[in-house]
C-alpha positions as CSV (number, residue, x, y, z in Angstrom):
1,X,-0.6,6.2,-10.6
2,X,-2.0,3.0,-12.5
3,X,-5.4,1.9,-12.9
4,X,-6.0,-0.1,-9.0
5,X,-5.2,3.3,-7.8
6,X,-8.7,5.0,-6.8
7,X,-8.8,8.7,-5.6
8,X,-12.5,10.2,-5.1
9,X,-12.8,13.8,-2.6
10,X,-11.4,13.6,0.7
11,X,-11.5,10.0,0.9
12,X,-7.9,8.0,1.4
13,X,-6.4,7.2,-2.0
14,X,-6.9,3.3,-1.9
15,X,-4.7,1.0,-4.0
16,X,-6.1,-2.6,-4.4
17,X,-3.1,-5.2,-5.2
18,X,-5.4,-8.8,-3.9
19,X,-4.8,-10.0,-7.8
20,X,-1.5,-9.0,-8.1
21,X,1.9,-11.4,-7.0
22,X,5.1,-10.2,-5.5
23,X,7.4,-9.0,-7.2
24,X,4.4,-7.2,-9.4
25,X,2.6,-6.1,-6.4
26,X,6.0,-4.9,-4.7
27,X,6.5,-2.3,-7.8
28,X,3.2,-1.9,-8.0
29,X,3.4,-0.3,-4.0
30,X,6.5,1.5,-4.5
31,X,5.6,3.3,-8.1
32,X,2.3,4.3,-6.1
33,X,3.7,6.0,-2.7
34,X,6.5,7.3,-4.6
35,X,4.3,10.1,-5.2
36,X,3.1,10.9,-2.2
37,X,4.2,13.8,-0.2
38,X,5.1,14.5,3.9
39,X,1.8,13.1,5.5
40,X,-0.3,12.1,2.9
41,X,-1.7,8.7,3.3
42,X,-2.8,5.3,1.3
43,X,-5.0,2.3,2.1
44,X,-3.6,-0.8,-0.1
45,X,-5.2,-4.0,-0.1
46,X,-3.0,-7.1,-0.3
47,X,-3.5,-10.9,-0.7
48,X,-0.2,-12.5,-2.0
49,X,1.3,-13.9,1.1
50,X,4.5,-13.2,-0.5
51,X,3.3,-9.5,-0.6
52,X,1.9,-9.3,2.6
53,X,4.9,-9.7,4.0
54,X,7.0,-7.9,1.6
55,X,5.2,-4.7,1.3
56,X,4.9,-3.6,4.8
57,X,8.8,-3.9,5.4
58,X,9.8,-2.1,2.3
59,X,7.1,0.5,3.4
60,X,8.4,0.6,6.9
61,X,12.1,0.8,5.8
62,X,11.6,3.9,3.3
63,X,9.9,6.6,5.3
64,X,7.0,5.2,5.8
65,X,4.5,4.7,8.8
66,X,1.9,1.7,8.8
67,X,-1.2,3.3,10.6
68,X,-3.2,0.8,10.8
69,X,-3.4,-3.0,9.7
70,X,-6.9,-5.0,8.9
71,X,-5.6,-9.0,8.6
72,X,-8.0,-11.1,7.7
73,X,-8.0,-15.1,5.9
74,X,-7.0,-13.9,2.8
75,X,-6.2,-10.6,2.7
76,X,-4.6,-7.5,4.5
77,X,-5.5,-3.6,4.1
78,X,-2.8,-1.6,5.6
79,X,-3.0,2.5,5.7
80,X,0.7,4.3,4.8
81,X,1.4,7.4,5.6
82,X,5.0,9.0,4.3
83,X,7.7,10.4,7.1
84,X,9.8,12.0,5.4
């Protein structure tokens, strides 16, 4: 996983994308929960609005589940968990 990727005991892995623009923060997302497995989860912080919308969708449409959303002004901390 790249450096915005943060992984510390049993705490969520969280993935912090607020300086980053779609596309970047799109391939960012999808090189990062690539590699996680059937119910493993990850909090990622967005801020593009391009990516706010973006991310979630993609996430939705490849096995995905969006657990929970935090929207505020400028930014948007959704937790993923993998289907399948």
């Amino acid at each position: 996983m790249d450096n915005n990727c943060q992984h510390t005991g049993m705490e969520i892995p969280s993935l912090n994308l607020t300086a980053e623009r779609c596309p970047m923060a799109l391939l960012l997302a999808k090189r990062a929960t690539k590699a996680l497995r059937y119910g493993q989860r990850m909090k990622i912080h967005l801020s593009d609005t391009g990516a706010r919308q973006d991310i979630p969708r993609y996430l939705l449409n490849h096995g995905f589940t969006i657990e929970e959303q935090v929207a505020e002004a400028q930014s948007l901390v959704i937790i993923v968990t993998r289907r399948q």
